[in-house]
C-alpha positions as CSV (number, residue, x, y, z in Angstrom):
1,X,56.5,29.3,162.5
2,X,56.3,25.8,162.0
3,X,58.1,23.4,164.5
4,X,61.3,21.8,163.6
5,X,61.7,18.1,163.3
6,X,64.1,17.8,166.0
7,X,60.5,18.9,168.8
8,X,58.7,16.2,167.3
9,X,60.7,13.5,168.3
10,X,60.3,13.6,171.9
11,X,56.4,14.3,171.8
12,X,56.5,11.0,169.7
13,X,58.6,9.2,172.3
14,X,56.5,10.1,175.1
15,X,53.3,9.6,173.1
16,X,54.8,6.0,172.3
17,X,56.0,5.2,176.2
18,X,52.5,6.0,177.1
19,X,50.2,3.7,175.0
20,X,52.7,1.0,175.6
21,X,51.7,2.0,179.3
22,X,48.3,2.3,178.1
23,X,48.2,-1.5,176.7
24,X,49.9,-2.8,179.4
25,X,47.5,-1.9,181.9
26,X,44.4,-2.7,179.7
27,X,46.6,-6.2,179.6
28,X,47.0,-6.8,183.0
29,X,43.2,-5.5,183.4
30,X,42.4,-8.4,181.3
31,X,43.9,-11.0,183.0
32,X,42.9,-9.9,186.0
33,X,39.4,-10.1,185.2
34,X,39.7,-13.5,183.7
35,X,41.6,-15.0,186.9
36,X,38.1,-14.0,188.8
37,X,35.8,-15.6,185.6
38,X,37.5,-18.9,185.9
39,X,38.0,-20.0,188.9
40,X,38.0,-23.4,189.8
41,X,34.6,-25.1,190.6
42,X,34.1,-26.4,193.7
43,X,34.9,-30.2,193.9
44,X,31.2,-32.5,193.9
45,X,31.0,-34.0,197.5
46,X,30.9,-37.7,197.3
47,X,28.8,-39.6,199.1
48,X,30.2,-41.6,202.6
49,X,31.4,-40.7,205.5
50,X,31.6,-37.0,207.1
51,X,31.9,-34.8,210.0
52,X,29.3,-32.1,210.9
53,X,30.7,-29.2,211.9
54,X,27.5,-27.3,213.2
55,X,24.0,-28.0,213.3
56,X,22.5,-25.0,211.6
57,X,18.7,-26.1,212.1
58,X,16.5,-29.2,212.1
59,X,17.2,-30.0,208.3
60,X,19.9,-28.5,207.8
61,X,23.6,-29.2,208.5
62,X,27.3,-27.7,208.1
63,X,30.0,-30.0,207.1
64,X,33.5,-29.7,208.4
65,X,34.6,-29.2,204.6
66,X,31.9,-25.9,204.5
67,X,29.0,-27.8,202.6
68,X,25.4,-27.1,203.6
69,X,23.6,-30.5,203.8
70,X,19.7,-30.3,203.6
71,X,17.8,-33.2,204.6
72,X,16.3,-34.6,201.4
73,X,12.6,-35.7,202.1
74,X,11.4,-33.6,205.4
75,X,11.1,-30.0,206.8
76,X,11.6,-29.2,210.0
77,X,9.9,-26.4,211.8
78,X,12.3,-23.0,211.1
79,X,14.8,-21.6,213.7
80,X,17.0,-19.7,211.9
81,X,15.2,-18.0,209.3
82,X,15.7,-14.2,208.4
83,X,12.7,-12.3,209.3
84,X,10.7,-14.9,210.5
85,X,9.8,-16.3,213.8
86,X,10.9,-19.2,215.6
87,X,8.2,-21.9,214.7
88,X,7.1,-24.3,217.4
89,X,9.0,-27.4,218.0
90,X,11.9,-25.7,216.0
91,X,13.9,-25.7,218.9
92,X,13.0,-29.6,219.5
93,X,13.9,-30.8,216.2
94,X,17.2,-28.7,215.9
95,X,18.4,-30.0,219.2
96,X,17.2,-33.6,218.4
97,X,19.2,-33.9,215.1
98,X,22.5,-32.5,217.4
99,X,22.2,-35.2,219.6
100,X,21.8,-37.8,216.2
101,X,24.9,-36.6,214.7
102,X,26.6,-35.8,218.0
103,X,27.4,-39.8,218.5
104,X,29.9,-39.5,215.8
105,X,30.6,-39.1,211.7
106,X,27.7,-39.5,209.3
107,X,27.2,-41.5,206.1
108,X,25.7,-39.2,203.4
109,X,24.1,-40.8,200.5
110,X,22.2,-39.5,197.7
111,X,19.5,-39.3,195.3
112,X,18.6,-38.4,192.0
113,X,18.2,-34.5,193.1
114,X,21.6,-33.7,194.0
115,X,20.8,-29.7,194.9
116,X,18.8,-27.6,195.8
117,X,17.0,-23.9,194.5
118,X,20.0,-22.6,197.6
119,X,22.6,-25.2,196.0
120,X,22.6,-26.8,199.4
121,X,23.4,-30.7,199.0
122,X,20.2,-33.0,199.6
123,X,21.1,-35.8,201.6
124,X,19.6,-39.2,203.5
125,X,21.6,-38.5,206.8
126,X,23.1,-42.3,208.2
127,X,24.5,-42.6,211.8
128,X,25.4,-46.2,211.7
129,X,22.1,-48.0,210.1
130,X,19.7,-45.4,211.8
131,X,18.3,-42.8,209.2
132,X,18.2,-39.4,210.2
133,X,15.4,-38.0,207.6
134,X,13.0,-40.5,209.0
135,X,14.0,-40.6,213.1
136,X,12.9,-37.0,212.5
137,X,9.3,-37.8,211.5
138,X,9.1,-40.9,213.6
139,X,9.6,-38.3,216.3
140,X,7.2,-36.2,214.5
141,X,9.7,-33.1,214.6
142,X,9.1,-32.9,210.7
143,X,6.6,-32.9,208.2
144,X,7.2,-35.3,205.2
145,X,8.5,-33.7,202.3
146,X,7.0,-35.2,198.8
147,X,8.0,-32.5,196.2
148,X,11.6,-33.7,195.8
149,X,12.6,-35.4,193.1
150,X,13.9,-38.8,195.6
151,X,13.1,-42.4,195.2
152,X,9.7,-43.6,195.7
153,X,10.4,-46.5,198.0
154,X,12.2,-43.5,200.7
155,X,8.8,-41.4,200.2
156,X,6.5,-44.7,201.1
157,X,9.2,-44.9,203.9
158,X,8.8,-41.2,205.1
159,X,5.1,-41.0,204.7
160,X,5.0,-44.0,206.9
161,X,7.1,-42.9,209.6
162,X,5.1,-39.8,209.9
163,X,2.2,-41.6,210.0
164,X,3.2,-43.6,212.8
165,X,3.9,-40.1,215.1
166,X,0.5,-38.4,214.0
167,X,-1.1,-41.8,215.0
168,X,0.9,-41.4,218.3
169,X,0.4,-37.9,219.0
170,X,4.1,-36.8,218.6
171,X,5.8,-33.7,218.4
172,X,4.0,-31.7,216.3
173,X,1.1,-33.9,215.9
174,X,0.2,-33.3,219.7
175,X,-2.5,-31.9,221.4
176,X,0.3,-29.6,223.4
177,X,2.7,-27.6,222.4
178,X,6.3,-28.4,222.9
């Protein structure tokens, strides 16, 4: 026997409550997901002055805002690298550019290669009018670094000051290890 019309109405109501229910959720799913699609980008850092929190290796440094800074133009020796060893005069250079940025804020400029391949910032490094890239290969705690896209009077600059410490013996253009 068939059912009376008086059964189907509350099937229908409940039937109606739940895809209401139904598109609510797939609503709330939505904007959900598109709260994590657009979140704001992270603001550009400008060049000037800035204060390093931590010094996470020769080259590399951690600003007080959370921006890794690379140096633009040099490598140092790694220290910190996953699955790798400590290289020699690592420990040399990282400790050198502590005691460089250590005498107080920095001055970061820039050059036509903002970031890089790790979307770390490439920087020149400035404590007062004393550059960081280059003390580093005057010391000869780095090797110049050519492949970046930088200005070509800062790579005669570099190649220079590393010249000057493998003429001299330094760091890692020494007869003896560190």
């Amino acid at each position: 026997m068939p059912a009376s019309p008086t059964q189907w109405r509350p099937r229908r109501r409940l039937r109606r409550r739940a895809l209401v229910l139904l598109g609510l959720a797939v609503l709330a799913g939505l904007q959900a997901w598109r709260s994590c699609r657009t979140a704001p980008a992270p603001q550009p850092l400008a060049e000037g002055i800035h204060r390093v929190d931590r010094v996470v290796d020769g080259d590399t440094l951690l600003l007080a805002g959370g921006q890794r800074i690379r140096l633009i133009g040099v490598d140092t020796p790694e220290t910190v690298r996953p699955d790798h060893p400590v290289e020699p005069w690592g420990h040399e250079a990282a400790e050198f550019t502590r005691r460089f940025v250590a005498v107080g804020p920095v001055r970061l400029t820039f050059d036509r290669e903002r970031r890089d391949r790790f979307e770390r910032y490439l920087a020149y490094v400035w404590v007062g009018d004393r550059l960081l890239n280059e003390e580093l290969l005057r010391a000869g705690l780095a090797r110049w670094e050519p492949g970046y896209h930088y200005a070509q009077a800062m790579k005669t600059r570099f190649r220079r000051a590393q010249q000057e410490a493998q003429k001299a013996e330094r760091g890692l253009w020494s007869a003896t290890g560190p």
